[in-house]
C-alpha positions in Angstrom: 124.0 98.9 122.4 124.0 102.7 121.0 122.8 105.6 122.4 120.6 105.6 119.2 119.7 102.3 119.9 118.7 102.8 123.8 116.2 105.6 122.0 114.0 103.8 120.3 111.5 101.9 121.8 111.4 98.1 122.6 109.2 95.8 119.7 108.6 93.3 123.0 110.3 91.9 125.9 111.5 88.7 127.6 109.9 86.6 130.5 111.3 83.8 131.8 108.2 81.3 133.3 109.2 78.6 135.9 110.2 75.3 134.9 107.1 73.5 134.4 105.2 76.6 132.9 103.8 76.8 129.6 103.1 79.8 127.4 100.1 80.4 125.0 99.8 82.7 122.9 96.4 84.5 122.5 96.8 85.6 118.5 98.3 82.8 116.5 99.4 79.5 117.5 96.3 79.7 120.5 95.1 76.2 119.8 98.8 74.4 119.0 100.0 75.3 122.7 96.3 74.2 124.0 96.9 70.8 122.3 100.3 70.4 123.4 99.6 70.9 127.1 96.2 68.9 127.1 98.7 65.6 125.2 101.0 66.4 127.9 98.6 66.5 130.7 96.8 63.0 129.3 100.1 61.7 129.3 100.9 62.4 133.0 97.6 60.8 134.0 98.2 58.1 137.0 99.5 54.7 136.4 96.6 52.7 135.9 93.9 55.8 135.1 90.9 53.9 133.2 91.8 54.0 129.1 88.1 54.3 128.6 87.7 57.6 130.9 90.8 59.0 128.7 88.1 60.6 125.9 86.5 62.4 129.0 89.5 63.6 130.6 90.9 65.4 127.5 87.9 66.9 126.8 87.6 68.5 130.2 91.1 69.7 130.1 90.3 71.1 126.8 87.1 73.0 128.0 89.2 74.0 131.0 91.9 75.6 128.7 89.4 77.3 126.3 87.7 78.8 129.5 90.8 80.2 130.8 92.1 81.0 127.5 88.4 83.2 126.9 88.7 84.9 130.6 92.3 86.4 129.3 91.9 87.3 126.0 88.8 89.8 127.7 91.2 91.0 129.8 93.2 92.0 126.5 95.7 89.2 126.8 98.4 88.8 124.3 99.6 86.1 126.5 99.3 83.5 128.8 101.5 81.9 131.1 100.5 78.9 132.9 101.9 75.9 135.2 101.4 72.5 133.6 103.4 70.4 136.0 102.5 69.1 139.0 104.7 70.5 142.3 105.1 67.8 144.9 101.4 66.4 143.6 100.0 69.7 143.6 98.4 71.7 140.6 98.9 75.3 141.3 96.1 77.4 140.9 97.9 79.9 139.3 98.3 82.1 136.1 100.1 85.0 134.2 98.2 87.2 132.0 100.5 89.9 129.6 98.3 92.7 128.1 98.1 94.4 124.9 100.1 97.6 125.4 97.2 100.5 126.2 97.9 103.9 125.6 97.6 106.7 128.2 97.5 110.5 127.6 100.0 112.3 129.7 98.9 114.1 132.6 100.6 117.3 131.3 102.7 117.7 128.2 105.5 118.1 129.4 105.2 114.8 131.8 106.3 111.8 131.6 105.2 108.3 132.4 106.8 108.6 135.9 103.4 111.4 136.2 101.0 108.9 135.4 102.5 106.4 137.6 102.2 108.4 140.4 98.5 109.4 140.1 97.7 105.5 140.0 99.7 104.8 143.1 97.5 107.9 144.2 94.5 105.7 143.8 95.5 102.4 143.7 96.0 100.5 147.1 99.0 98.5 148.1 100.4 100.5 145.2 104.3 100.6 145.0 107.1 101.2 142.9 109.3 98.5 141.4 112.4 98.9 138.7 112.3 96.0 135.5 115.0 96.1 133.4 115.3 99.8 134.2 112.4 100.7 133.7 110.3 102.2 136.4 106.6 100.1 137.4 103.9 100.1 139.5 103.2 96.7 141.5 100.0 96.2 143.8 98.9 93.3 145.2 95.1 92.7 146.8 92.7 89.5 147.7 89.9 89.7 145.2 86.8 87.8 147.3 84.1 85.6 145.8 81.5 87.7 144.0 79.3 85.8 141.8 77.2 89.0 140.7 80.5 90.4 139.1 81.2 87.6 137.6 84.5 86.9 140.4 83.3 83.1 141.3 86.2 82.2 143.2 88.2 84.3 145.7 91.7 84.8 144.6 95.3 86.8 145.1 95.5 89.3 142.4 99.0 91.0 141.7 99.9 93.4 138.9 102.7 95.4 137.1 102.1 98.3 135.1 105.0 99.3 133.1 105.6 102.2 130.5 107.0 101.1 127.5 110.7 103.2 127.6 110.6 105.7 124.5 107.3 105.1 122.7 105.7 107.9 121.1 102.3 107.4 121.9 103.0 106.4 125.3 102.1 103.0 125.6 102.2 100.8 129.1 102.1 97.2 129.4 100.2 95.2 132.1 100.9 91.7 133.7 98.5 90.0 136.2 99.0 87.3 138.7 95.8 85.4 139.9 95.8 82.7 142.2 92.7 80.9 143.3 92.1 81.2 147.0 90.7 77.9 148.3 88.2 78.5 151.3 90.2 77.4 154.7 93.5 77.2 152.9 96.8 78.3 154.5 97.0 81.8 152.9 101.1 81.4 153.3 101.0 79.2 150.6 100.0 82.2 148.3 102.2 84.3 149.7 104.9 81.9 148.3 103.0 82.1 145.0 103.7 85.4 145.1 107.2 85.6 145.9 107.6 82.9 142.9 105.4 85.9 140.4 108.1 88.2 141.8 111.1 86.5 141.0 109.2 86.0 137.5 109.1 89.5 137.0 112.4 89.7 137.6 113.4 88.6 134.5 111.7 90.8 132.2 113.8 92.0 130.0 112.9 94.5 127.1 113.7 93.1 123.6 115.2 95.0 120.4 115.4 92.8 118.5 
């Protein structure tokens, strides 16, 4: 790659999901992905599963995907990441939201994103800094409890990058989120393995110039 080339900005990046994942898009193609995963998960049903409780099954799984699908799109979603396979019998509670990219002014004009970064970890706990693909982010992880009133109606683990996209003009930043619904008396290890596996996710973002 040029010098020219490392100048312009990226027109998207690369995430590599576990095996098992599945990706939605939240523009075009939303309802394709949703139909492939709710065929897929009908066809994993148990040996023996009732044929006429099949109609009923689908349908939930379909109102289950359009709920999750709504919750991320208002979060500004672009897209969703999600595990469709079971691991060792288990579903994981788990998902992966990429934003839009938002645009912030700079604190001063002759700073940088590394500025803005800063003033969030200022104000944002747990804040710290990570490097993807050379670029420089801000992780923080927090436990979100239970809070009907604001709409939170299950506890959950809550991890997010903020990166600044490398060379845009307007200064734009992407987010990704990590949510994992916290079951009440579970082993709260097990999420910290969720974690570790969003971690190692975000390990292979790459930018894309394509």
């Amino acid at each position: 790659m040029t010098t020219a080339e490392h100048r312009r900005p990226p027109n998207g990046f690369n995430l590599v999901p576990p095996p098992g994942w599945d990706v939605i898009p939240l523009h075009t193609g939303t309802k394709e992905a949703m139909d492939h995963i709710v065929r897929k998960a009908v066809a994993q049903l148990p040996v023996g599963f009732p044929k006429d409780d099949i109609p009923k099954a689908r349908l939930k799984l379909t109102q289950e995907m359009k709920k999750v699908v709504r919750r991320a799109r208002a979060k500004g979603g672009m897209t969703l990441y999600l595990p469709t396979e079971r691991v060792h019998g288990v579903a994981l509670p788990v998902s992966i939201v990429a934003s839009e990219p938002i645009e912030i002014p700079r604190i001063r004009p002759d700073s940088g994103p590394e500025a803005v970064l800063a003033a969030l970890a200022s104000v944002t706990p747990g804040a710290e800094t990570r490097t993807l693909d050379d670029t420089a982010a801000l992780r923080s992880e927090r436990d979100v409890p239970a809070d009907p009133a604001k709409g939170v109606d299950v506890a959950h683990r809550q991890v997010e990058y903020f990166v600044p996209v490398p060379d845009s003009a307007l200064d734009q930043y992407l987010a990704f989120s990590f949510s994992a619904l916290i079951a009440p008396g579970s082993d709260l290890a097990f999420y910290d393995t969720l974690v570790e596996l969003f971690d190692a996710v975000m390990g292979t973002f790459r930018w894309s110039y394509a």
